[in-house]
C-alpha positions in Angstrom: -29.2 20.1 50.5 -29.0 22.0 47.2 -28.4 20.9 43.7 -24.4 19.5 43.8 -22.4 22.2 42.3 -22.2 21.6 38.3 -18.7 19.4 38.2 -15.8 20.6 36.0 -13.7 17.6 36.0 -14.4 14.7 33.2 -17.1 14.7 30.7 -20.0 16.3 33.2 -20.2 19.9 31.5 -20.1 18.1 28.0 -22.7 16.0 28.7 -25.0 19.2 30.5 -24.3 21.6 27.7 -25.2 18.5 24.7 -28.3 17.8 27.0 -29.6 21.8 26.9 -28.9 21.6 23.1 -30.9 18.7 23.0 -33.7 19.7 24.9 -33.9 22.5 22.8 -34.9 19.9 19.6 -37.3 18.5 22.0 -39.0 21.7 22.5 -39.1 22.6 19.1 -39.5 19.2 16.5 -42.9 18.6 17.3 -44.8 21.7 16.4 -41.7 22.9 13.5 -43.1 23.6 10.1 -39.6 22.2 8.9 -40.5 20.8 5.6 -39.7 17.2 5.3 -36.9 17.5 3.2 -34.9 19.6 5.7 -35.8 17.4 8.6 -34.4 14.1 6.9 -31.8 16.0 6.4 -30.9 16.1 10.1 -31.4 12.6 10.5 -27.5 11.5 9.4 -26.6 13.9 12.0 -28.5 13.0 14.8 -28.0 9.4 14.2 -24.2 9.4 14.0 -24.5 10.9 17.1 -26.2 8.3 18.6 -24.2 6.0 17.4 -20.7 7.5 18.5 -22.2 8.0 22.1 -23.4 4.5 22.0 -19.9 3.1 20.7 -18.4 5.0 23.5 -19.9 2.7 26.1 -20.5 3.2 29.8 -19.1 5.1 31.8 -18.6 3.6 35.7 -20.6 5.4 38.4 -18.7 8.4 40.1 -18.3 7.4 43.1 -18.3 10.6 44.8 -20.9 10.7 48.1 -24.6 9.6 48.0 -26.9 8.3 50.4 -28.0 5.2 48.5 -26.0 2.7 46.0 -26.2 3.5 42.8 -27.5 7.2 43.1 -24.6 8.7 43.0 -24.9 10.4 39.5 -28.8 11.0 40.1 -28.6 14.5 39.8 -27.3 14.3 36.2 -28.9 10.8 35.1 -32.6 11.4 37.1 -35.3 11.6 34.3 -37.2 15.0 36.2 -33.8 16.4 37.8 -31.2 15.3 35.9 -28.9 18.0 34.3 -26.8 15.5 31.6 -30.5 13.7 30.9 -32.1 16.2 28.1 -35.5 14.5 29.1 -35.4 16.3 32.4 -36.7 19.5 32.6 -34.9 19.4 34.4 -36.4 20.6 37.8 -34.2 22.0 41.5 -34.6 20.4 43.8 -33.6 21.1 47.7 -34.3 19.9 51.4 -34.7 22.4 54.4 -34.0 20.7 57.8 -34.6 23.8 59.2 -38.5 24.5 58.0 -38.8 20.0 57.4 -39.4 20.6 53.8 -38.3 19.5 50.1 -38.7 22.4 47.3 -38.6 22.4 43.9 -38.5 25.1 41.4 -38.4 24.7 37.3 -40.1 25.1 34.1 -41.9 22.7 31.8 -41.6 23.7 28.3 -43.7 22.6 24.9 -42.1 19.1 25.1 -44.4 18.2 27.8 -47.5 20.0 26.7 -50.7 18.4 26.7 -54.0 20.5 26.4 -52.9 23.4 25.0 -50.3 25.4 26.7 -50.9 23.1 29.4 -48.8 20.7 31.6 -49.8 16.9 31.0 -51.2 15.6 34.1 -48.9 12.7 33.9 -45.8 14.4 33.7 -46.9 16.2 36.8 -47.5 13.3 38.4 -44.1 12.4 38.1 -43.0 15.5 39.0 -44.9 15.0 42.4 -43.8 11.4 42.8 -39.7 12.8 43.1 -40.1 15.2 45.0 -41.8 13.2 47.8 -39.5 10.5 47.3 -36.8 13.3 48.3 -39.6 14.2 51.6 -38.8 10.7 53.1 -35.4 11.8 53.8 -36.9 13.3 57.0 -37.4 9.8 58.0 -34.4 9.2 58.3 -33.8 7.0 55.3 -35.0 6.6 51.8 -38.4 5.3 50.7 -39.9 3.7 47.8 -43.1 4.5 46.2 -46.7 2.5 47.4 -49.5 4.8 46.7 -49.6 8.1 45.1 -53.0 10.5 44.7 -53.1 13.9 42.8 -55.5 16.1 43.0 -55.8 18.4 40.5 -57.4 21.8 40.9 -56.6 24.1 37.8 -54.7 23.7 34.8 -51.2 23.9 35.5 -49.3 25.9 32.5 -46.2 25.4 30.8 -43.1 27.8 30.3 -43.9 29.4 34.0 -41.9 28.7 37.4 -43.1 26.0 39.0 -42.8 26.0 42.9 -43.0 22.7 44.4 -43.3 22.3 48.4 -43.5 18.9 50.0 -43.4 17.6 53.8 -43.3 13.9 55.8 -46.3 14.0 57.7 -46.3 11.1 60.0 -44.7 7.0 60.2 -46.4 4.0 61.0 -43.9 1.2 60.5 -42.3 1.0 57.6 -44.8 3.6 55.9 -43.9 6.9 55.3 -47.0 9.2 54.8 -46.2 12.2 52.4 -47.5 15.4 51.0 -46.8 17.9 48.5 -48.3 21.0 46.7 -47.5 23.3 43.3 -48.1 26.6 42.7 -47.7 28.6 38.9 -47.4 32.2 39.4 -48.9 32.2 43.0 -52.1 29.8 42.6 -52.1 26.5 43.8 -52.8 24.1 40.9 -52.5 20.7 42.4 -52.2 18.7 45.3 -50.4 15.2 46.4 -50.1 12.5 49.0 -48.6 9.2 49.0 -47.5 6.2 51.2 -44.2 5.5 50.4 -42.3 2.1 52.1 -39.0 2.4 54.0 -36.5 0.5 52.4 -32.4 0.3 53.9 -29.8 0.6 51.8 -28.9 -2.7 51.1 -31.8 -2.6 48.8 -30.6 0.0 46.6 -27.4 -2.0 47.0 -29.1 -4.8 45.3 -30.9 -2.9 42.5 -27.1 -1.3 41.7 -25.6 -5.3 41.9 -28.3 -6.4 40.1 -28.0 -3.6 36.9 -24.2 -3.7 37.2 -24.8 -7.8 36.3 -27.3 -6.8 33.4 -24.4 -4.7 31.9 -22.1 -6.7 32.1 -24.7 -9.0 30.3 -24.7 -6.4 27.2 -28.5 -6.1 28.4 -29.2 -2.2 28.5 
C-alpha cells in the first residue's frame, strides 16, 4: 500500500501545490534577515488568504475508500503525511505484506530544526508514533496509541532522507506490540516501540460522528 496516486479531479492539486508554496515560507521565515518593513508587508497577503480560505468553508470528506471512518482524506489532511497540509513534511509512507513491514522515506527541513542542523526529538517522536500506528495494520485492524518509547542514539539531521522501517511484533489481547527504527544516510539514529490498543471501526465511526456534530456546531 503506497501513497494514493496525487488526484486530479476537484481542488486536490490546488491545495498540494499552495501547501509546497507554503512550506516553503515555513522553511524560510524563521531564520530570514527580511527587514521588518518587508515582512509586514507580506502580512495583508497572507492574511487575506486566510481569510478567503476560511470564508470558503469545509469541504465534505471524499468519500473514496479507507479503512477507517473519517480517514478517508488522511493522506492529504495527516499532520506528518499529508500532502494538502503544509505542516507535513510531508513523509511516504508504505506497507509490505510481503516482507510484514511499514516504510517511510522523507526529509525534514529548517522548519523542524532544533539543535542546530538537527531534527527535534519531538518531531521525531511523532514521526515514529505514525508510522507504527500504520504497523498495526498487520493485525488485522487499526490501533490507537498506549505507550510510546524512543530511544535515541545519535543526532538525527535535517535536509537528508530519512528511512523509516517498522514491524508488529506480537498480540496479547487487545494490545498490539510495535517497533520501528530510522536511519540518515545509512546510520541508525533512533529506535521505537510502543503498545498500541485495538480499537474496531465503530470507534473511528464515533470520532468522525462526533467532529461532523462539532461542525455543524461552528466549533472548529
Amino acid at each position: 500500500m503506497r501513497r494514493a496516486a496525487a488526484r486530479t479531479e476537484g481542488p486536490w492539486p490546488a491545495k498540494r501545490a499552495l501547501a509546497a508554496a507554503l512550506r516553503e515560507l515555513l522553511e524560510h521565515l524563521p531564520a530570514s534577515a527580511a527587514a521588518a518593513a518587508e515582512l509586514e508587508a507580506l502580512l495583508p497577503a497572507v492574511r487575506d488568504a486566510a481569510a478567503r480560505l476560511a470564508a470558503a468553508g469545509r469541504m465534505p470528506a471524499s468519500g473514496k475508500p479507507s479503512l477507517y471512518a473519517g480517514m478517508e482524506d488522511f493522506q492529504d489532511t495527516g499532520p506528518i503525511v499529508g500532502l494538502s497540509n503544509p505542516l507535513a513534511p510531508p513523509l511516504e509512507f508504505s506497507v509490505d505484506p510481503a516482507a510484514g513491514v511499514a516504510r517511510g522515506s522523507g526529509r525534514f527541513g529548517a522548519a523542524y530544526e532544533g539543535a542546530p542542523g538537527l531534527l527535534h526529538g519531538g518531531i521525531l517522536a511523532a514521526a515514529f508514533d505514525e508510522l507504527l500506528g500504520v504497523a498495526t495494520v498487520f493485525s488485522g485492524g487499526a490501533g490507537m496509541t498506549r505507550e510510546l518509547t524512543v530511544r535515541y542514539l545519535r543526532p538525527t539531521p535535517i535536509g537528508v532522507e530519512l528511512r523509516f522501517e517498522a514491524r508488529l511484533e506480537r498480540v496479547e489481547g487487545r494490545r498490539l506490540f510495535v517497533s520501528a527504527e530510522v536511519e540518515a544516510e545509512g546510520v541508525r539514529t533512533a529506535e521505537a516501540s510502543g503498545v498500541f490498543i485495538a480499537v474496531g471501526g465503530e470507534k473511528f465511526e464515533a470520532f468522525a460522528q462526533a467532529r461532523s456534530e462539532k461542525r455543524e456546531r461552528g466549533e472548529k
